[in-house]
C-alpha positions as CSV (number, residue, x, y, z in Angstrom):
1,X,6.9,-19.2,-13.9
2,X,6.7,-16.5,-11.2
3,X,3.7,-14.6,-10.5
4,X,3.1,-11.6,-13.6
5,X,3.3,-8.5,-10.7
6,X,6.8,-9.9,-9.8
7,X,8.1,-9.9,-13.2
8,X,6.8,-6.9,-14.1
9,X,8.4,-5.4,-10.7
10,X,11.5,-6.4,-12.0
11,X,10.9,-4.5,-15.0
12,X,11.1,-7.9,-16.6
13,X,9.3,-8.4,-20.1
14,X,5.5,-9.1,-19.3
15,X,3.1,-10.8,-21.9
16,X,0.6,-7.9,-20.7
17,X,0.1,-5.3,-17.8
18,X,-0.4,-6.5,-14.1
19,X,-3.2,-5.0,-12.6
20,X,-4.8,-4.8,-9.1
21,X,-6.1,-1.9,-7.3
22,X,-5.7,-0.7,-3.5
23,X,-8.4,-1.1,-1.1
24,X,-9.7,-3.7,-3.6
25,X,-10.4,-6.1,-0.8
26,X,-13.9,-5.1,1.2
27,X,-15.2,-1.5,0.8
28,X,-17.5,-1.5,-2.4
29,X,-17.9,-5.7,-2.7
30,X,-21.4,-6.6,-1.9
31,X,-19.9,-10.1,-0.5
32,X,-17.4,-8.4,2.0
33,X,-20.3,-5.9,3.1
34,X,-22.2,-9.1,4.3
35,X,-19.3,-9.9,5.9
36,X,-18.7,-6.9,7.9
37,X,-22.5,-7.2,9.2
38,X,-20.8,-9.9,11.7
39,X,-17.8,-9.0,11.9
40,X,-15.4,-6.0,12.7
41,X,-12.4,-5.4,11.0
42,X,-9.9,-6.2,13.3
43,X,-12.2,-9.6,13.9
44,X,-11.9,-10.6,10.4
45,X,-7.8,-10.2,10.9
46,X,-7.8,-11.6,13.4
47,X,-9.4,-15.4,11.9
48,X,-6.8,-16.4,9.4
49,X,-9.6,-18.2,7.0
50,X,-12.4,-15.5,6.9
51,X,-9.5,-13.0,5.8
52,X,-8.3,-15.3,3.4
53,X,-11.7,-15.3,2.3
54,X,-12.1,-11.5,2.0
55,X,-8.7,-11.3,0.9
56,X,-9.4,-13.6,-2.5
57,X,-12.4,-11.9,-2.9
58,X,-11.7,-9.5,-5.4
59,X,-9.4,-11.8,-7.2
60,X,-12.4,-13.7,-8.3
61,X,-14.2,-10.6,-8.4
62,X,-12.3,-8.6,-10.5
63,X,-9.7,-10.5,-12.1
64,X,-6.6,-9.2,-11.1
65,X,-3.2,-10.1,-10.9
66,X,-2.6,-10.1,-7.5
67,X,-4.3,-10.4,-3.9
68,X,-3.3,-7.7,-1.1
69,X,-3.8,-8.7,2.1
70,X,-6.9,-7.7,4.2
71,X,-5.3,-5.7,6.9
72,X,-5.0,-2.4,7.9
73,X,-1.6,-0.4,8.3
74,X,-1.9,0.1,11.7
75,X,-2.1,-3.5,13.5
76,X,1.9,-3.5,13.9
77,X,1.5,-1.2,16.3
78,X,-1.1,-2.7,17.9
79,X,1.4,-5.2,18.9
80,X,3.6,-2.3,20.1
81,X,1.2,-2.1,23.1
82,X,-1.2,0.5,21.5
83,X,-5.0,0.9,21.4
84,X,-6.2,1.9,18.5
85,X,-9.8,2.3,17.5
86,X,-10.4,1.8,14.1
87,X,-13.7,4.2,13.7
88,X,-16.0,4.2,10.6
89,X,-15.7,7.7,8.4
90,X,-13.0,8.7,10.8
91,X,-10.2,6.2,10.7
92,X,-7.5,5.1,13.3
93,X,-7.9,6.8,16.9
94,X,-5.3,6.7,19.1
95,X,-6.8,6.2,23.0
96,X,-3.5,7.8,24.3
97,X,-1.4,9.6,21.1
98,X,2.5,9.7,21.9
99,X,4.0,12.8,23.2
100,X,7.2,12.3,24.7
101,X,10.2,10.3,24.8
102,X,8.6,8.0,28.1
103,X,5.9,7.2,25.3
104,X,8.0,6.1,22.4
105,X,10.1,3.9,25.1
106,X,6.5,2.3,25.9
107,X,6.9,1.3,23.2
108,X,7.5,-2.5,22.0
109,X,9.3,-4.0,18.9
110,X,8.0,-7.7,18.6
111,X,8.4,-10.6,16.3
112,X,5.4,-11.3,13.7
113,X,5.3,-14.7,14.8
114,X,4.4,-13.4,18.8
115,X,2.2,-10.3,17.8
116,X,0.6,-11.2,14.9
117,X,1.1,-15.4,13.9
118,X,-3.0,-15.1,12.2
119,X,-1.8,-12.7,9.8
120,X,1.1,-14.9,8.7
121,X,-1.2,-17.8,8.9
122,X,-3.5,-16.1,6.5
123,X,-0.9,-14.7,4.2
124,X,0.1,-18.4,3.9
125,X,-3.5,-19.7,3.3
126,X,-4.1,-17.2,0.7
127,X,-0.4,-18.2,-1.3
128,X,-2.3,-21.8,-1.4
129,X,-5.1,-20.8,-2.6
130,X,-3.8,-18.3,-5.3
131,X,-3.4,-19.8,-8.8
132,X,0.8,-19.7,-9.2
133,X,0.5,-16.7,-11.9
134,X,-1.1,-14.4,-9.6
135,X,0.8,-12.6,-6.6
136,X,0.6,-12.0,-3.2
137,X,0.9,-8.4,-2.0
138,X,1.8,-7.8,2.1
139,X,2.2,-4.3,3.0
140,X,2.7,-2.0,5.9
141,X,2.2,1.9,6.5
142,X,5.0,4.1,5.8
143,X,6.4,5.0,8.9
144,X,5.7,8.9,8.3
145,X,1.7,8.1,8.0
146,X,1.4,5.6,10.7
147,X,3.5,8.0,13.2
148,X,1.5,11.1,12.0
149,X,-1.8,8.9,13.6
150,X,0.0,8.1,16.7
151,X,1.2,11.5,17.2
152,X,-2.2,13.1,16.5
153,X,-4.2,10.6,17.8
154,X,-6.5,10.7,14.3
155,X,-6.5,11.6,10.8
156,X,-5.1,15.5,10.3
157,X,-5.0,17.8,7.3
158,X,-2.0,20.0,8.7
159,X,0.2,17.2,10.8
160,X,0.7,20.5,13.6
161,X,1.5,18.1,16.2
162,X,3.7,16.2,14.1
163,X,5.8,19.1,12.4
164,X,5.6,20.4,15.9
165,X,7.9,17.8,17.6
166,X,10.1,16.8,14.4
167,X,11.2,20.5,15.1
168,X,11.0,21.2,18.5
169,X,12.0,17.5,19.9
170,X,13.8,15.8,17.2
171,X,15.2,13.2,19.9
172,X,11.8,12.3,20.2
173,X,10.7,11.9,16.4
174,X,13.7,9.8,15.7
175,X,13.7,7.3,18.7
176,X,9.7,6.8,17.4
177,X,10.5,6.5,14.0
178,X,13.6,4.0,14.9
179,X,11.2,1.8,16.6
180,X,8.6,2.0,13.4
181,X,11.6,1.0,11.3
182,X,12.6,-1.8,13.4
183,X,8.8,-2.9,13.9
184,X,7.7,-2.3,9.9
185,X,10.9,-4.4,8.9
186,X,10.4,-7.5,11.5
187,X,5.9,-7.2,10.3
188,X,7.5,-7.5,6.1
189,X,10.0,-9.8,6.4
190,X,7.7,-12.4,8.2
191,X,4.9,-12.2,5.5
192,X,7.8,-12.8,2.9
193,X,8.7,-15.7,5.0
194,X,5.2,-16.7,5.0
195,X,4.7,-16.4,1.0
196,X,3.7,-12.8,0.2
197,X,6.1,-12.2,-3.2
198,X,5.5,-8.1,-3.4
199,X,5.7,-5.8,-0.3
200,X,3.9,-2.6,-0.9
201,X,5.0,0.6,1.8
202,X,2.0,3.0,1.9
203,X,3.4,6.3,3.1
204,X,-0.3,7.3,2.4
205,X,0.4,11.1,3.7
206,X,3.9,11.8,3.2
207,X,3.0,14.4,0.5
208,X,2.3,17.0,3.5
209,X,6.4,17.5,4.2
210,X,8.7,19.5,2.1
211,X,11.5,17.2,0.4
212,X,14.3,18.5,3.1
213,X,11.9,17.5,5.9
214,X,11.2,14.4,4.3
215,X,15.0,14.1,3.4
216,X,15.5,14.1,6.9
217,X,12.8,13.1,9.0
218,X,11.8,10.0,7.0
219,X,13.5,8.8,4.0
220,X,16.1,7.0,6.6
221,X,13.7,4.7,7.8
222,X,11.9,4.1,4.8
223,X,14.9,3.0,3.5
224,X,15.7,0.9,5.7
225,X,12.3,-1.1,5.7
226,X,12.6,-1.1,1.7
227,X,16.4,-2.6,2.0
228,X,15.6,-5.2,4.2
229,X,12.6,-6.8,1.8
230,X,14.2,-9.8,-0.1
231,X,11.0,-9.9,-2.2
232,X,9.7,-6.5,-4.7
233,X,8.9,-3.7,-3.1
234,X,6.7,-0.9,-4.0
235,X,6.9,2.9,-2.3
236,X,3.8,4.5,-2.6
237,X,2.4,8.0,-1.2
238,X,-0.3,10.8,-2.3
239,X,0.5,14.1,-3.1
240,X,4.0,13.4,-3.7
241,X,4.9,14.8,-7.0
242,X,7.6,17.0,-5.3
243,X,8.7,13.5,-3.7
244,X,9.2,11.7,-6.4
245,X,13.2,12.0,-6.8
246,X,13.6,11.5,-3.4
247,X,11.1,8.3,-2.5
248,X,12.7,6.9,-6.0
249,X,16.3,7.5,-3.9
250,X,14.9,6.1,-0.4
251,X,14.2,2.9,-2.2
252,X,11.4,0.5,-4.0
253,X,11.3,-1.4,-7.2
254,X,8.2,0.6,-8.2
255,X,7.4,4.1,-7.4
256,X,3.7,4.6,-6.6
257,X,2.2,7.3,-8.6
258,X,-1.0,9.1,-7.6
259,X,-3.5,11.2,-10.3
260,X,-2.1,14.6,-9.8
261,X,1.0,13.9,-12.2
262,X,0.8,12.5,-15.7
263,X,2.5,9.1,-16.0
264,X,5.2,9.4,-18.2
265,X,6.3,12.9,-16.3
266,X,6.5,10.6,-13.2
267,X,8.5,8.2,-14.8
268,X,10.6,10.7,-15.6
269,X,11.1,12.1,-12.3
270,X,11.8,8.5,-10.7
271,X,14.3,7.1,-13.0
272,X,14.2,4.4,-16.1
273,X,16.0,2.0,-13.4
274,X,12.7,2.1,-11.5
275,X,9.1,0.9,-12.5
276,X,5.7,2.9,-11.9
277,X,2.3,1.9,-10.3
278,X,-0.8,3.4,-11.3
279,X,-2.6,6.1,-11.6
280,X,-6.0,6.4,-12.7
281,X,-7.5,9.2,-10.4
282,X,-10.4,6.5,-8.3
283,X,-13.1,9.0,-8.5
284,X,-13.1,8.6,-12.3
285,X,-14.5,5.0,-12.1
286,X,-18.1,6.9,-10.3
287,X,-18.3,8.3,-14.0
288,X,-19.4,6.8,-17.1
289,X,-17.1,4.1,-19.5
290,X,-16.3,6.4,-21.5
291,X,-14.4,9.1,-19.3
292,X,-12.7,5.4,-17.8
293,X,-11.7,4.1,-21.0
294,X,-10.0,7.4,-22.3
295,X,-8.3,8.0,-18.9
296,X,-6.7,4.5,-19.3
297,X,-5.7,4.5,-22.5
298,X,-3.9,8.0,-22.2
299,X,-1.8,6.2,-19.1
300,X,-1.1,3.3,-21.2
301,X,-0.3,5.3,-23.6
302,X,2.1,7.4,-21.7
303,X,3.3,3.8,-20.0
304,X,4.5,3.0,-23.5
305,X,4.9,-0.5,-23.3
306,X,8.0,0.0,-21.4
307,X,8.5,-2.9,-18.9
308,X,7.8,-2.0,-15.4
309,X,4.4,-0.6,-14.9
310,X,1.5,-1.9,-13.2
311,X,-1.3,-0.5,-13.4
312,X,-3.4,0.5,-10.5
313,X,-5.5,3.4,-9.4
314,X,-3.7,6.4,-7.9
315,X,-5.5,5.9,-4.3
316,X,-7.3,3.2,-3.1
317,X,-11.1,1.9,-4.6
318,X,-13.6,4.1,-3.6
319,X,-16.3,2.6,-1.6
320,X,-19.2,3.1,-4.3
321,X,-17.7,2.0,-6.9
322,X,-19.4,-0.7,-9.1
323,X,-17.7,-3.9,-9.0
324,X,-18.6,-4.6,-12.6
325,X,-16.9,-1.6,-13.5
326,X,-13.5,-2.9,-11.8
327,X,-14.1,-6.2,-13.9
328,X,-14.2,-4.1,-16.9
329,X,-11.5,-2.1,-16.5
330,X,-9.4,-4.7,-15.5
331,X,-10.6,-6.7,-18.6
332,X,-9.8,-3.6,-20.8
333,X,-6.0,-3.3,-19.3
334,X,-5.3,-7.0,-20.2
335,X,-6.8,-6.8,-23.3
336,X,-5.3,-3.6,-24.7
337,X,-1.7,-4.6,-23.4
338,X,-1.7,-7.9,-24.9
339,X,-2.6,-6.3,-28.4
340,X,0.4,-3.4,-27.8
341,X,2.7,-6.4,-27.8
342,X,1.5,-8.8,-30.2
């Protein structure tokens, strides 16, 4: 039998809800925190078996459906030729953020197997490991987010620089965002290739563009990474409720949905041919069981039993978060979805 998220992906009939949860892997377990007192991020990444390790962590941990690989969504580029910093309560800095066209041709587009053969090695060490029923989930940045960092250099609010050469140097956004495409599809394919079964596509900030900029500047390329993916796919963003129609149309199996939009709304807006993922709003699990418990059941309630969901939060864990409290909820999904259909 393949793996429940894969099923359920399909918007095949599930004996319960699949459940895992972004950023699951590190941030708020006490075991990866002793881990990252040696090691840096990209160090564990780079050693196939320790990231294995933290990547099964939570699995154990929490009892989910499915391990995501540790990873972050900018080490494709890193194999492009860029340095990149990955700095604590600041994120990815760019040493040198592109700005023209002799930039982007800088650029390279390499194979997994030359720029990254320890991720694929772990990917593979982690689809041994995993007990048959339970999936694993590669992923890469949508190529709007991981551009936006390039382009500023760091996390922005307003994406100035961005906006500001998608519409003054539109030669220049779209050679950058072809090579992305090209890069993002190669990094995918080979973690199918090595055993991942789902492939997630975190456009983290694509909610900042209006739906014709995105309709232009990005959904091409998105689409093309999503095609390419002989293995589930989901699309997720933040701040996309005004998105919705149009990620649904650049592609994914599932449509990631984020808190601000109520589940069954969101369902509505991507299409019955399409499954959802999420959306418990992360912050809620800082508050008491009750507030938790009533904020899943009204998502599984809106979910309906209809085939295609998996449930997941609508962002990624929050780094104080109890990991008891992750147990329980993921407990309480399973439980109350295997009662809806018995």
């Amino acid at each position: 039998m393949e793996p429940l998220l894969v099923r359920a992906c399909r918007r095949e009939p599930v004996e319960r809800t699949p459940v895992w949860f972004m950023r699951q892997a590190g941030r708020s377990l006490p075991q990866y925190r002793e881990v990252r007192k040696r090691y840096g991020l990209f160090d564990i990444v780079r050693r196939p078996e320790l990231c294995a390790e933290v990547t099964l962590q939570p699995v154990e941990a929490h009892g989910v459906d499915a391990a995501v690989m540790f990873t972050d969504i900018m080490f494709p580029v890193v194999g492009m030729g860029v340095d990149v910093e990955l700095v604590e309560n600041v994120g990815p800095v760019i040493s040198q953020p592109i700005a023209t066209r002799a930039d982007v041709d800088r650029l390279r587009v390499t194979e997994p197997e030359e720029s990254a053969p320890f991720i694929l090695e772990a990917v593979r060490l982690v689809r041994e490991q995993l007990a048959p029923e339970r999936a694993v989930i590669g992923f890469c940045g949508g190529p709007f987010t991981v551009a936006g960092y390039l382009i500023e250099g760091k996390p922005s609010r307003d994406f100035a620089n961005v906006k500001s050469m998608m519409y003054r140097e539109p030669a220049v956004w779209h050679a950058l965002m072809e090579k992305l495409a090209d890069q993002f599809t190669r990094y995918v394919n080979g973690k199918v290739r090595a055993g991942a079964d789902v492939i997630q596509v975190f456009d983290s900030w694509v909610g900042a563009l209006s739906p014709p900029d995105y309709e232009e500047f990005v959904a091409p390329y998105s689409a093309r990474i999503l095609r390419s993916v002989e293995a589930p796919t989901i699309h997720f963003g933040t701040g996309t409720t005004a998105l919705l129609v149009d990620m649904a149309e650049a592609g994914g199996d599932v449509i990631g949905l984020d808190w601000r939009i109520a589940l069954d709304r969101g369902w509505a807006l991507v299409g019955d041919d399409r499954g959802v993922q999420g959306n418990l709003d992360p912050a809620v699990l800082l508050g008491p069981w009750e507030r938790t418990e009533a904020a899943t059941r009204d998502i599984l309630d809106r979910a309906a039993g209809r085939p295609g969901h998996v449930f997941n939060l609508g962002h990624g864990v929050v780094p104080d978060t109890d990991p008891a409290v992750l147990r329980r909820l993921t407990e309480y999904v399973h439980e109350a979805t295997v009662e809806a259909r018995v």
